[in-house]
PyMOL Python script that loads the backbone (N, CA, C, O; Angstrom):
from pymol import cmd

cmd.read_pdbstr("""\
ATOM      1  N   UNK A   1      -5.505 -27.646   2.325  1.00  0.00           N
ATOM      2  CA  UNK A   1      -4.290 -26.934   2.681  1.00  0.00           C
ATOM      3  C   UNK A   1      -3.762 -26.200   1.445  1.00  0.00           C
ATOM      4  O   UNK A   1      -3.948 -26.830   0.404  1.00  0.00           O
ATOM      5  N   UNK A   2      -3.179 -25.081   1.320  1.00  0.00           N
ATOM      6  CA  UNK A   2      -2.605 -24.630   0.740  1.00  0.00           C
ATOM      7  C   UNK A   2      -1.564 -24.907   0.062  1.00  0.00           C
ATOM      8  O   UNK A   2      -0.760 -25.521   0.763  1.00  0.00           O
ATOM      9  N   UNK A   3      -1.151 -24.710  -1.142  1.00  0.00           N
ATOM     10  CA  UNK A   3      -0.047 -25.504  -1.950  1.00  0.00           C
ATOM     11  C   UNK A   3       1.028 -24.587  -1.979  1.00  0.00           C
ATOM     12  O   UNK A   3       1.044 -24.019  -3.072  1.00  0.00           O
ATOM     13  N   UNK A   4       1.875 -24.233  -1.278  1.00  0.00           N
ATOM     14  CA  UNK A   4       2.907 -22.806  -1.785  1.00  0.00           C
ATOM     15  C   UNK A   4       3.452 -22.876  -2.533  1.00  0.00           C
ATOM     16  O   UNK A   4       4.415 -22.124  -2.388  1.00  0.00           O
ATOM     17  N   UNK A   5       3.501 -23.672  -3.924  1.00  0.00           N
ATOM     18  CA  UNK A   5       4.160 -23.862  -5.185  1.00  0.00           C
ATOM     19  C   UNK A   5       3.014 -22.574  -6.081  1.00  0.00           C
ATOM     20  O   UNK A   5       3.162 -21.980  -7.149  1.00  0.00           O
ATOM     21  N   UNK A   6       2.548 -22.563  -5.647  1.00  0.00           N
ATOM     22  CA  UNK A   6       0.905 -21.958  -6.225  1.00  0.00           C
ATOM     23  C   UNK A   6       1.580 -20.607  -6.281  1.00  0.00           C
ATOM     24  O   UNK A   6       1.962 -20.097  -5.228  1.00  0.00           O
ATOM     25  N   UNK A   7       1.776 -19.910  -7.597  1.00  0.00           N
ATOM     26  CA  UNK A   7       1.990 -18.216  -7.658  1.00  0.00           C
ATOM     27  C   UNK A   7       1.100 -17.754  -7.548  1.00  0.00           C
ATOM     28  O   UNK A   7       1.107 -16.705  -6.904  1.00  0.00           O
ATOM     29  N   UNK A   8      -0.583 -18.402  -8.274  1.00  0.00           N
ATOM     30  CA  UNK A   8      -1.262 -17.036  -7.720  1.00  0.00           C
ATOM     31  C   UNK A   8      -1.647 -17.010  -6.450  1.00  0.00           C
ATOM     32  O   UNK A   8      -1.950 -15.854  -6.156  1.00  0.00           O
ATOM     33  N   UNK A   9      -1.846 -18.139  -5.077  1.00  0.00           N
ATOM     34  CA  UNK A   9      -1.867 -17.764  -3.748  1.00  0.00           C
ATOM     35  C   UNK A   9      -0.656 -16.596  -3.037  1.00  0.00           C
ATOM     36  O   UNK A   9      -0.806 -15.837  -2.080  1.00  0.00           O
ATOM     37  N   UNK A  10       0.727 -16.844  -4.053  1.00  0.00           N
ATOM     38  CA  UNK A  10       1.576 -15.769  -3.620  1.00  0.00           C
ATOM     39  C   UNK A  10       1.364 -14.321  -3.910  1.00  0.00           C
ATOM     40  O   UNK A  10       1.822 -13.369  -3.278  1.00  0.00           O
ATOM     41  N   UNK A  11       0.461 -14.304  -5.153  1.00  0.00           N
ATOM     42  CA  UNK A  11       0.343 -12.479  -5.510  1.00  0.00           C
ATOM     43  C   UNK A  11      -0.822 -12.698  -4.764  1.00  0.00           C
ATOM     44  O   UNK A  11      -0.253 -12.693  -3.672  1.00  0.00           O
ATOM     45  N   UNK A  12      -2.093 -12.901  -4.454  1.00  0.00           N
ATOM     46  CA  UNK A  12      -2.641 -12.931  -3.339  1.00  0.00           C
ATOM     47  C   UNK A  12      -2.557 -12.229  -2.323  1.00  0.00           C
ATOM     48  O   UNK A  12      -3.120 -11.167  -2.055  1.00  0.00           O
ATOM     49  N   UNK A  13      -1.725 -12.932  -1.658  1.00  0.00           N
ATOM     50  CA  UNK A  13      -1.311 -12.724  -0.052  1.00  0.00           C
ATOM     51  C   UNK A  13      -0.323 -10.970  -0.416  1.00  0.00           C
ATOM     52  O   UNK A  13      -0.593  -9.891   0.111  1.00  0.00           O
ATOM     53  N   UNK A  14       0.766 -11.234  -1.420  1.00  0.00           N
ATOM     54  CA  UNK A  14       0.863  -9.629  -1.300  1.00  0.00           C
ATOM     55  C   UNK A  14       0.476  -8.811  -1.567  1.00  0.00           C
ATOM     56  O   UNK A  14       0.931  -7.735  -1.178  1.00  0.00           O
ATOM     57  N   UNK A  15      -1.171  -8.969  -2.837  1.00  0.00           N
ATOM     58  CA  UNK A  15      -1.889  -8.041  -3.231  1.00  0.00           C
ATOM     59  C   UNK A  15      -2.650  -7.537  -1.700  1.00  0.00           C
ATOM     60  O   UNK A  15      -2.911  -6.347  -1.524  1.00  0.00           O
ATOM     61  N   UNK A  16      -2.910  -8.415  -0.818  1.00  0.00           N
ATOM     62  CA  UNK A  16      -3.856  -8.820   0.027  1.00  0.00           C
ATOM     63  C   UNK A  16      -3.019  -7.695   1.409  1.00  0.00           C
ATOM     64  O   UNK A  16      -3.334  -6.557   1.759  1.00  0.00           O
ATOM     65  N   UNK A  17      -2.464  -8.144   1.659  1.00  0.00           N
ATOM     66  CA  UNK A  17      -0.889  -7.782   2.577  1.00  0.00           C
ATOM     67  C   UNK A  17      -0.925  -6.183   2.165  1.00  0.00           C
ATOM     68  O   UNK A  17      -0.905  -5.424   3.134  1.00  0.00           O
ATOM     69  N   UNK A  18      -0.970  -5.640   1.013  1.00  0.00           N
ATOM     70  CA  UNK A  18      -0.706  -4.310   0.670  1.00  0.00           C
ATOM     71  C   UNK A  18      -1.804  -3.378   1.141  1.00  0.00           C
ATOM     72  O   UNK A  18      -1.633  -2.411   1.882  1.00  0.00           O
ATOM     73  N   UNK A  19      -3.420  -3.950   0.412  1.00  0.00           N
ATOM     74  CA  UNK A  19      -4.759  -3.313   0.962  1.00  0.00           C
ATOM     75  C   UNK A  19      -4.740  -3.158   2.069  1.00  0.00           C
ATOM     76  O   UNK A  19      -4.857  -2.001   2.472  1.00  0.00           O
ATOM     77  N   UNK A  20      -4.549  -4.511   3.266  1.00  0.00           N
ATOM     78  CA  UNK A  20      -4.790  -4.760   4.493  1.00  0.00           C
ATOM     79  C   UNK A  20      -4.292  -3.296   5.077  1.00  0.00           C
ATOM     80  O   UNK A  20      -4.923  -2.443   5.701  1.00  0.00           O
ATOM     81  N   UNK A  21      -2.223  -3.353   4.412  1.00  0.00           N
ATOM     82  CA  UNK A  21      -1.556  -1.814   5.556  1.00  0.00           C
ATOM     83  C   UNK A  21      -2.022  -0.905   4.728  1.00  0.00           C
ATOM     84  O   UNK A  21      -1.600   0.169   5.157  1.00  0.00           O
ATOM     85  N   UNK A  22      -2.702  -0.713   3.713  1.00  0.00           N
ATOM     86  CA  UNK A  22      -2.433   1.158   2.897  1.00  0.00           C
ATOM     87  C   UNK A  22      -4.100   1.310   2.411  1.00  0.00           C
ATOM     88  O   UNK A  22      -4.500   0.849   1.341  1.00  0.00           O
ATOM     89  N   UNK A  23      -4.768   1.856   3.148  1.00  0.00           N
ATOM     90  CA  UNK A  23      -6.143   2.307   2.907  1.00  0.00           C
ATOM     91  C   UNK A  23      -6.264   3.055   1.444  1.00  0.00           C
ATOM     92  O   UNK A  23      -7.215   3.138   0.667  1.00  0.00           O
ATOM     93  N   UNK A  24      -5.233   3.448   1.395  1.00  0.00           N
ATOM     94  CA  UNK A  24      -5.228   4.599  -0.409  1.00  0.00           C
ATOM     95  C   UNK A  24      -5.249   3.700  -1.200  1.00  0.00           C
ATOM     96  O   UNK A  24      -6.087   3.543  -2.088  1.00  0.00           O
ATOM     97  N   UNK A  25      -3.868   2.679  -0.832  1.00  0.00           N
ATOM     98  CA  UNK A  25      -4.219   1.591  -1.762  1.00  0.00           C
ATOM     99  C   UNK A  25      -5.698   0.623  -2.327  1.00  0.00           C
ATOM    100  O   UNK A  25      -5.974   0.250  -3.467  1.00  0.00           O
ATOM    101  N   UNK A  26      -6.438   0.429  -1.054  1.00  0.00           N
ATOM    102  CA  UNK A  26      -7.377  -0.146  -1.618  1.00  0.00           C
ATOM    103  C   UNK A  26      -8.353   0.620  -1.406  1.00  0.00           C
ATOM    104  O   UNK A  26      -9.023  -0.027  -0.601  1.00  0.00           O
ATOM    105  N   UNK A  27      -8.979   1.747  -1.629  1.00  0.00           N
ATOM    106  CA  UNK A  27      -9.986   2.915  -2.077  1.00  0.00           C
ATOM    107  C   UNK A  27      -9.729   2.683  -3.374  1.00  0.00           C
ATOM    108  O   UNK A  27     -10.634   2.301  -4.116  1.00  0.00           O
ATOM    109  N   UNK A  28      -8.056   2.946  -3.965  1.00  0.00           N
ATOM    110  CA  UNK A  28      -8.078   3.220  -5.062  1.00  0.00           C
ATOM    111  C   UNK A  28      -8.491   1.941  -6.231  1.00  0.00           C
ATOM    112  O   UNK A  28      -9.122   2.091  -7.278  1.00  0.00           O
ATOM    113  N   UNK A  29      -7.881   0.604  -5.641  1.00  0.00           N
ATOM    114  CA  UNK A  29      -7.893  -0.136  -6.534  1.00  0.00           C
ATOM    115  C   UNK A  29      -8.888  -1.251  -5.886  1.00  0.00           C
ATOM    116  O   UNK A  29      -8.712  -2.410  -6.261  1.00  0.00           O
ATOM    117  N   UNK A  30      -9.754  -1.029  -5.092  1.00  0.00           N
ATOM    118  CA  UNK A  30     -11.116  -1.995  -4.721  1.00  0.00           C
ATOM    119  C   UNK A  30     -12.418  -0.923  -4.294  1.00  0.00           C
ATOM    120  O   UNK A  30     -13.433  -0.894  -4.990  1.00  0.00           O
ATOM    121  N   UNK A  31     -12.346  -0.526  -3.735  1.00  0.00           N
ATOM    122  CA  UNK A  31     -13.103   0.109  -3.114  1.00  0.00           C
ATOM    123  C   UNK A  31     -13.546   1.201  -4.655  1.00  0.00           C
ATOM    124  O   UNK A  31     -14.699   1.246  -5.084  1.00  0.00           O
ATOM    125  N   UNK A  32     -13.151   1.467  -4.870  1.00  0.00           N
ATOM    126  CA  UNK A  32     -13.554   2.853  -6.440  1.00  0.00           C
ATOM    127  C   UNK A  32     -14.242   1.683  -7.690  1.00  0.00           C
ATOM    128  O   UNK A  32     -15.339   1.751  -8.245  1.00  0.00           O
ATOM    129  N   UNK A  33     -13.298   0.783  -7.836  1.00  0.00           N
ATOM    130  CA  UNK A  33     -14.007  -0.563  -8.791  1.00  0.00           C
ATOM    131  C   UNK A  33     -15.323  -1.017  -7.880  1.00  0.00           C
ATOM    132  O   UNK A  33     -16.233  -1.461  -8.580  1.00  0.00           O
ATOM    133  N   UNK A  34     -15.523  -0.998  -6.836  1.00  0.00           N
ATOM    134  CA  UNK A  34     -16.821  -1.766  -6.954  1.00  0.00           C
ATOM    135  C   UNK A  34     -18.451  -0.637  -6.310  1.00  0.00           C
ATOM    136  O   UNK A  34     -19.662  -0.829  -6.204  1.00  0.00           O
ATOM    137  N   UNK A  35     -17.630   0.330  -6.080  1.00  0.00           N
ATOM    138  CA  UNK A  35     -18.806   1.542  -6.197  1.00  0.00           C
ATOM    139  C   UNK A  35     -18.634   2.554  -7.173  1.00  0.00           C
ATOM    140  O   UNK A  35     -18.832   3.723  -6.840  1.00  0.00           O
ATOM    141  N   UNK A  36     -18.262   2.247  -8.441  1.00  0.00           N
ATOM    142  CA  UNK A  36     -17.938   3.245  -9.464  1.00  0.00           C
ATOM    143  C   UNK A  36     -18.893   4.613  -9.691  1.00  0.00           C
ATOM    144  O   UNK A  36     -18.679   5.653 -10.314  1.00  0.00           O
ATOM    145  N   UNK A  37     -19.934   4.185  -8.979  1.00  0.00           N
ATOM    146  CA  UNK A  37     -20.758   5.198  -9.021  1.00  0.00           C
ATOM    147  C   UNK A  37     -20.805   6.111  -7.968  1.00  0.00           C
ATOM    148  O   UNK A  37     -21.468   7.147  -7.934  1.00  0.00           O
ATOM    149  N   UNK A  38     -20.160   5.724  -7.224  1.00  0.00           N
ATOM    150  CA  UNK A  38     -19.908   6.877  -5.981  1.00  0.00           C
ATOM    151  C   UNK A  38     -18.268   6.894  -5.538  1.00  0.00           C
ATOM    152  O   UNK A  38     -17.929   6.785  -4.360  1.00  0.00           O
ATOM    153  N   UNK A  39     -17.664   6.989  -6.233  1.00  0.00           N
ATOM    154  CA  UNK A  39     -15.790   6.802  -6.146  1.00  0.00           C
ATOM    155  C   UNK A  39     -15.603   7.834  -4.943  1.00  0.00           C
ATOM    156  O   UNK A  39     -16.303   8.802  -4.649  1.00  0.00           O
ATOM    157  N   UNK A  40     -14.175   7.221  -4.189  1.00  0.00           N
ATOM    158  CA  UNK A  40     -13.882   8.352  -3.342  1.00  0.00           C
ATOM    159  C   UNK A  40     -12.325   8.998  -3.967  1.00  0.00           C
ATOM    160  O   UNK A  40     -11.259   8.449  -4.248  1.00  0.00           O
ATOM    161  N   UNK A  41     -12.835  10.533  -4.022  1.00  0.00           N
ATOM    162  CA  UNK A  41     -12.086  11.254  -4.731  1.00  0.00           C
ATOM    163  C   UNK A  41     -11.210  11.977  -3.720  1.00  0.00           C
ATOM    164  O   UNK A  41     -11.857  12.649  -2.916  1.00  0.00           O
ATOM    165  N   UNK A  42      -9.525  12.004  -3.529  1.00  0.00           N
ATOM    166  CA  UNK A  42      -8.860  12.507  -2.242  1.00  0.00           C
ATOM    167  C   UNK A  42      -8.077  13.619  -3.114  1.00  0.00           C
ATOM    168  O   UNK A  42      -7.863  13.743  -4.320  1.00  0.00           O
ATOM    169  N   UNK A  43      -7.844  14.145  -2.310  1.00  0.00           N
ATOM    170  CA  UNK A  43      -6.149  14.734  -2.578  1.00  0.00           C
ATOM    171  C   UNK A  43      -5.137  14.539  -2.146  1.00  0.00           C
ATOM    172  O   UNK A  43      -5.199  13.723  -1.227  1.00  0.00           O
ATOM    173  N   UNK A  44      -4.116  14.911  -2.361  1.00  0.00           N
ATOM    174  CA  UNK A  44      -3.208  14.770  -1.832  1.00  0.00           C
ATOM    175  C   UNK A  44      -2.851  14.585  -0.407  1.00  0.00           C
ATOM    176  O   UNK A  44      -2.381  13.674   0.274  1.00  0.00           O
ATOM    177  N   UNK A  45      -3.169  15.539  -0.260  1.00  0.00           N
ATOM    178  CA  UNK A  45      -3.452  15.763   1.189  1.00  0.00           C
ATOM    179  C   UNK A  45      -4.234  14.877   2.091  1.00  0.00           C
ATOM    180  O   UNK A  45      -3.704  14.660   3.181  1.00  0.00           O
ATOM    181  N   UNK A  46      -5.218  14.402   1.895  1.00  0.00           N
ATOM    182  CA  UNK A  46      -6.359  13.825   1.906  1.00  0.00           C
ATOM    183  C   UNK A  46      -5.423  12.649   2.222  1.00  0.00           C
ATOM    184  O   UNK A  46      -5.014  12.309   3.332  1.00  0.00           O
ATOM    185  N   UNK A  47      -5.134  12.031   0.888  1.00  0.00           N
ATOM    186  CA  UNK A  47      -4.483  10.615   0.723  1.00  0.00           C
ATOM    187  C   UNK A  47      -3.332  10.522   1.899  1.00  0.00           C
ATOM    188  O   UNK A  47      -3.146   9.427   2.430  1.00  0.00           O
ATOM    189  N   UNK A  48      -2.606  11.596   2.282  1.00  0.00           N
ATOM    190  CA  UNK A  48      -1.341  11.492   2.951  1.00  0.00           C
ATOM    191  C   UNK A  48      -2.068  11.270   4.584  1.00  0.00           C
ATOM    192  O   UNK A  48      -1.475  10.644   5.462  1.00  0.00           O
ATOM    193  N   UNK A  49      -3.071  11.731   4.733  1.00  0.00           N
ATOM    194  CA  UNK A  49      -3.710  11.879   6.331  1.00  0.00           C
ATOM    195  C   UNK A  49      -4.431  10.724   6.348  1.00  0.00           C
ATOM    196  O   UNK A  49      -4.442  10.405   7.537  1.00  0.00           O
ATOM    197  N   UNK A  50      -5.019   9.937   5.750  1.00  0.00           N
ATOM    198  CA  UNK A  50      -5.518   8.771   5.506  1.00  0.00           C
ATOM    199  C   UNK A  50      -4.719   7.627   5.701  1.00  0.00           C
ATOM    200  O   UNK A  50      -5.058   6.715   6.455  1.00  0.00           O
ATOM    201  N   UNK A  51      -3.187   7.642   4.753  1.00  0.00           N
ATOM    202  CA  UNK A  51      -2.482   6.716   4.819  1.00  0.00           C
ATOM    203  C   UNK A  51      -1.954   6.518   6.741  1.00  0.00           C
ATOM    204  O   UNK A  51      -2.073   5.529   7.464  1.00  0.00           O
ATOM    205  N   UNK A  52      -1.373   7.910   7.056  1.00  0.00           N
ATOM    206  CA  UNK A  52      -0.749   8.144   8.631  1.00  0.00           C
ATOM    207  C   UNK A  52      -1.896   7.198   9.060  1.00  0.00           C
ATOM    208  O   UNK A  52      -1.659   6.018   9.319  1.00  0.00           O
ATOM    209  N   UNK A  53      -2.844   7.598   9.115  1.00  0.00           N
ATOM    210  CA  UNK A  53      -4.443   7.181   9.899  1.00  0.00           C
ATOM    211  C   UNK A  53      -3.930   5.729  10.384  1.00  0.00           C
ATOM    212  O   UNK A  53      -3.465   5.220  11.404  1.00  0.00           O
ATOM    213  N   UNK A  54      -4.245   5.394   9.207  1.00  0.00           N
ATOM    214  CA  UNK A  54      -4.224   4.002   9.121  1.00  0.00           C
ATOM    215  C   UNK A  54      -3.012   2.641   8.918  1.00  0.00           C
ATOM    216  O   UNK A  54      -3.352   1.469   9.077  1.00  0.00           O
ATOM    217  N   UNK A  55      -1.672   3.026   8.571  1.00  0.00           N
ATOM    218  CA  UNK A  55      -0.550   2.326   8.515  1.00  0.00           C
ATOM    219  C   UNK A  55      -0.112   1.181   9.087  1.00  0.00           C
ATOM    220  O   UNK A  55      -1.143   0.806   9.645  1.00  0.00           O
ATOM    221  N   UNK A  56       0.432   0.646   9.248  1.00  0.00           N
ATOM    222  CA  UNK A  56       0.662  -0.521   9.861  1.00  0.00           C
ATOM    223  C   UNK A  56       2.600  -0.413   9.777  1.00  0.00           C
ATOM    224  O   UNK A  56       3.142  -0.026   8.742  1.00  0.00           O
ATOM    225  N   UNK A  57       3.189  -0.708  10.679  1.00  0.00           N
ATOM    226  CA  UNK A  57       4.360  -0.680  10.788  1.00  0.00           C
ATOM    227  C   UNK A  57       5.364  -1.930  10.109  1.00  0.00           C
ATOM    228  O   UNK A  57       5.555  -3.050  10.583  1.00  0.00           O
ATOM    229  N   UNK A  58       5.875  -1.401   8.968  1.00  0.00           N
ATOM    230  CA  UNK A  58       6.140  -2.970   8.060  1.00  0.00           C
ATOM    231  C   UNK A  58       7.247  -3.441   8.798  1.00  0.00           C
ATOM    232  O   UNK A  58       7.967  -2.658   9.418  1.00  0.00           O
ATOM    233  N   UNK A  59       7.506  -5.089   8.773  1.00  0.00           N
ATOM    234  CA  UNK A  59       8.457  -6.088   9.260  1.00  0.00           C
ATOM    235  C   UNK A  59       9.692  -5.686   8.711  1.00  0.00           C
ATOM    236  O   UNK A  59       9.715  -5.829   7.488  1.00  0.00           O
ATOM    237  N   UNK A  60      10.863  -5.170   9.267  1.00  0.00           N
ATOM    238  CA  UNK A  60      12.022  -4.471   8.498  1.00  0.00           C
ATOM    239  C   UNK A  60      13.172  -5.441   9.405  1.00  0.00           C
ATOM    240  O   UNK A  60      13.201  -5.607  10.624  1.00  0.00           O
ATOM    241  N   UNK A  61      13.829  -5.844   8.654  1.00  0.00           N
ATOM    242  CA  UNK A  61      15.197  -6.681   8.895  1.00  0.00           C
ATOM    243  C   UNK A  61      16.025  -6.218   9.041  1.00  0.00           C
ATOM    244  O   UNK A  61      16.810  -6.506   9.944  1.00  0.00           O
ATOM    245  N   UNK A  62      16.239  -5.011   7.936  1.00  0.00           N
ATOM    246  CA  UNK A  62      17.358  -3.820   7.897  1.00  0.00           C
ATOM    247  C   UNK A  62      17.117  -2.580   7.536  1.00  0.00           C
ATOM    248  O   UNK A  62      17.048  -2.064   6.420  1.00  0.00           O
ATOM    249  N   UNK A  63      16.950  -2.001   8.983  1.00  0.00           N
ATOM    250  CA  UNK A  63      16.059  -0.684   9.116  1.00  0.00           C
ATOM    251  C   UNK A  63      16.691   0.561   8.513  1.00  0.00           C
ATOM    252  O   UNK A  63      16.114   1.571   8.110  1.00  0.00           O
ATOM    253  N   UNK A  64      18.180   0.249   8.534  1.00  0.00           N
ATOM    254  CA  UNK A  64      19.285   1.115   7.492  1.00  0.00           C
ATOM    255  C   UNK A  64      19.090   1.319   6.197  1.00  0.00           C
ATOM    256  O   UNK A  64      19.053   2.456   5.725  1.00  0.00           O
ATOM    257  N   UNK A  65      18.940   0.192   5.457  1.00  0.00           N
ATOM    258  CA  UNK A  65      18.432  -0.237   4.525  1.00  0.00           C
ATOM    259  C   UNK A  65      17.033   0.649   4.148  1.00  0.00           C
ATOM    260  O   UNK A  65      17.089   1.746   3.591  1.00  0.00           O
ATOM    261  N   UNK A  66      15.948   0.077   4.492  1.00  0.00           N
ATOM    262  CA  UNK A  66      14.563   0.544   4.685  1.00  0.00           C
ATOM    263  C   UNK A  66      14.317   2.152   4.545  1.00  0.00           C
ATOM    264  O   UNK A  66      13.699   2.741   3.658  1.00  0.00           O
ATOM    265  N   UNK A  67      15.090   2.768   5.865  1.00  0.00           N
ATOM    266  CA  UNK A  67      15.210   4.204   5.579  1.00  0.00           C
ATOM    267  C   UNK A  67      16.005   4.706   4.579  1.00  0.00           C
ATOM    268  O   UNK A  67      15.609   5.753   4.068  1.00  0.00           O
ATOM    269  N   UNK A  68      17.206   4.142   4.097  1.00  0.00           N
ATOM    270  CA  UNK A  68      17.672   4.703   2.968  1.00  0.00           C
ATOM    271  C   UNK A  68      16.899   4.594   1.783  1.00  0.00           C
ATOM    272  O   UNK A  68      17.003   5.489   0.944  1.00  0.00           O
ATOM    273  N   UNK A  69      16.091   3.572   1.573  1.00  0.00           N
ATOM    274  CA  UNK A  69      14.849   3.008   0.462  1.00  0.00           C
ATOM    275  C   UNK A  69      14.013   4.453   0.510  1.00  0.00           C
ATOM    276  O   UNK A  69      13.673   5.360  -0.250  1.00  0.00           O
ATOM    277  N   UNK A  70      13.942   4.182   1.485  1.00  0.00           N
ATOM    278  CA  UNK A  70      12.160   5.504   1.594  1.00  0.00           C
ATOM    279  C   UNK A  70      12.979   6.993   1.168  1.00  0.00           C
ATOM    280  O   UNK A  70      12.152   7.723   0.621  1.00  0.00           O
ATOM    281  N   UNK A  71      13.907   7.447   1.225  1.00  0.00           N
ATOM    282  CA  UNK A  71      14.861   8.743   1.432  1.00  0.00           C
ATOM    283  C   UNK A  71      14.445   9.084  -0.241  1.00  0.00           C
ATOM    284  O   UNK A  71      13.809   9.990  -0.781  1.00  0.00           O
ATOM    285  N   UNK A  72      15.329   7.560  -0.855  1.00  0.00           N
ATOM    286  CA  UNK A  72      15.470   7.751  -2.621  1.00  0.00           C
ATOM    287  C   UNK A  72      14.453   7.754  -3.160  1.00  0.00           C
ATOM    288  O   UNK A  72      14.333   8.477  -4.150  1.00  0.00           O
ATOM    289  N   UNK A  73      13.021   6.714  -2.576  1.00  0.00           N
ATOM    290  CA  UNK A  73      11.882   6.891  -3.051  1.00  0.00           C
ATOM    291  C   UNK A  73      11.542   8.415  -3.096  1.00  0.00           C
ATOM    292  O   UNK A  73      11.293   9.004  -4.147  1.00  0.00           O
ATOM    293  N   UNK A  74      11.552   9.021  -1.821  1.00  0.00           N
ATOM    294  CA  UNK A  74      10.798  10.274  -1.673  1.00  0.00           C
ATOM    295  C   UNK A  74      11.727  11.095  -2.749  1.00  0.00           C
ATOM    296  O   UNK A  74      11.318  12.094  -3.341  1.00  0.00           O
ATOM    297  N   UNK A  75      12.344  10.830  -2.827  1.00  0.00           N
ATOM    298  CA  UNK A  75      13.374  12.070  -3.563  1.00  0.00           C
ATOM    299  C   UNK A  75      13.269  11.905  -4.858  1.00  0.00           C
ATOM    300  O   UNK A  75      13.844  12.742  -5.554  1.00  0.00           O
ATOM    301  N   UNK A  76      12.555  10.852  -5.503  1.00  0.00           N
ATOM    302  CA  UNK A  76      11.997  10.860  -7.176  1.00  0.00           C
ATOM    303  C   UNK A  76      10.747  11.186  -7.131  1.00  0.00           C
ATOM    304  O   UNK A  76      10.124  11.268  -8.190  1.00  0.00           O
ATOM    305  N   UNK A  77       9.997  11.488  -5.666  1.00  0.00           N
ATOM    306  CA  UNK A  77       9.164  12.043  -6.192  1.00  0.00           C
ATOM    307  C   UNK A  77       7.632  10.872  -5.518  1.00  0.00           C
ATOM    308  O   UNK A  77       6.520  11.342  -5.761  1.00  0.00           O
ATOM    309  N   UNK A  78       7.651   9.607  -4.817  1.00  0.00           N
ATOM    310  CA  UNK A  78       6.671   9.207  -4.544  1.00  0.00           C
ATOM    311  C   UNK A  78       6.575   9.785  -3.618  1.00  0.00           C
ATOM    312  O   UNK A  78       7.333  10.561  -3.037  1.00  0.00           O
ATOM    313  N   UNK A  79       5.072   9.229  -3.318  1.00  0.00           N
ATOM    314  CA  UNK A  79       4.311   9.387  -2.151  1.00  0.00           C
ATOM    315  C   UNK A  79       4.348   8.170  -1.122  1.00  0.00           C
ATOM    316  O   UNK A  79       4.504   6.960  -1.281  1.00  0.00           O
ATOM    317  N   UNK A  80       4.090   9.183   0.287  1.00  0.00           N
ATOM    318  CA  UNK A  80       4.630   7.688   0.988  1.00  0.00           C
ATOM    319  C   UNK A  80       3.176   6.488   0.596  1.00  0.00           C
ATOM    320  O   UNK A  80       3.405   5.280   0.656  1.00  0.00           O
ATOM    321  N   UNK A  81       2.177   6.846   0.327  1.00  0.00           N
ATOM    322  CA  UNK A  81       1.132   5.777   0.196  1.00  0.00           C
ATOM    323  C   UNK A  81       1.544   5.122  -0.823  1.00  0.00           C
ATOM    324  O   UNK A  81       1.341   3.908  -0.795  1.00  0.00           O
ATOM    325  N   UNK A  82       2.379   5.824  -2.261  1.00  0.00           N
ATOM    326  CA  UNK A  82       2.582   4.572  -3.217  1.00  0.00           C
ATOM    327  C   UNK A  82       3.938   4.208  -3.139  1.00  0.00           C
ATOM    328  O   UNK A  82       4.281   3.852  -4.267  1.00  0.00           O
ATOM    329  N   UNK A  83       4.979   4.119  -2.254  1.00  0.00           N
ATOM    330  CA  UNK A  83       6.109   3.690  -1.394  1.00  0.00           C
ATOM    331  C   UNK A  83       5.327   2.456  -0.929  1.00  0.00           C
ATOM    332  O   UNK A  83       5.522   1.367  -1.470  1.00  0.00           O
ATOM    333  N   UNK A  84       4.323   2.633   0.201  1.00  0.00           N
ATOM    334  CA  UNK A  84       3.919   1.386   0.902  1.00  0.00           C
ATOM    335  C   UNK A  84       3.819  -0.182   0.308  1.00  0.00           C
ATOM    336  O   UNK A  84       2.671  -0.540   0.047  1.00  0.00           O
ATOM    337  N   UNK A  85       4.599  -0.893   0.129  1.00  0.00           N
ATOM    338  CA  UNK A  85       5.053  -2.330  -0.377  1.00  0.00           C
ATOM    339  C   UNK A  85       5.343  -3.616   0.243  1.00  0.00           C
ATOM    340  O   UNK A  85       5.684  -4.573  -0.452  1.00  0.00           O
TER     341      UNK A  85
END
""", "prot")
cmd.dss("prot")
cmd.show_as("cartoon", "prot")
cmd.util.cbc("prot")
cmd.orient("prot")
């Protein structure tokens, strides 16, 4: 059984949790590390039609909240794939 005192089962599950919803995410940081020799190279564009593709609708408590999050994110400038958290 699992010990939930355990931090690294906790970065785990949200390293794990992040790949699972954001495909950019893990191209970039699994998928490119273990075929370095054939990396997949996107653009922008690319990355943004990929992420839609594939998303997963995150568990939101306070959807007020949430959308005001994503508004300020976008407005410094992320992308919604490196928003996805």
């Amino acid at each position: 059984m699992f010990d939930p005192e355990k931090t690294e089962l906790d970065e785990f599950l949200k390293e794990y949790t992040r790949a699972r919803r954001n495909a950019v995410f893990f191209i970039e940081n699994y998928w490119n590390k273990l075929h370095p020799d054939n990396p997949i190279i996107l653009t922008d564009d690319e990355k943004q039609q990929l992420y839609k593709r594939f998303r997963m609708a995150p568990l939101v408590h306070d959807i007020v909240a949430y959308t005001k999050r994503l508004e300020e994110l976008r407005a410094k400038g992320y992308k919604d794939w490196e928003i996805d958290a």
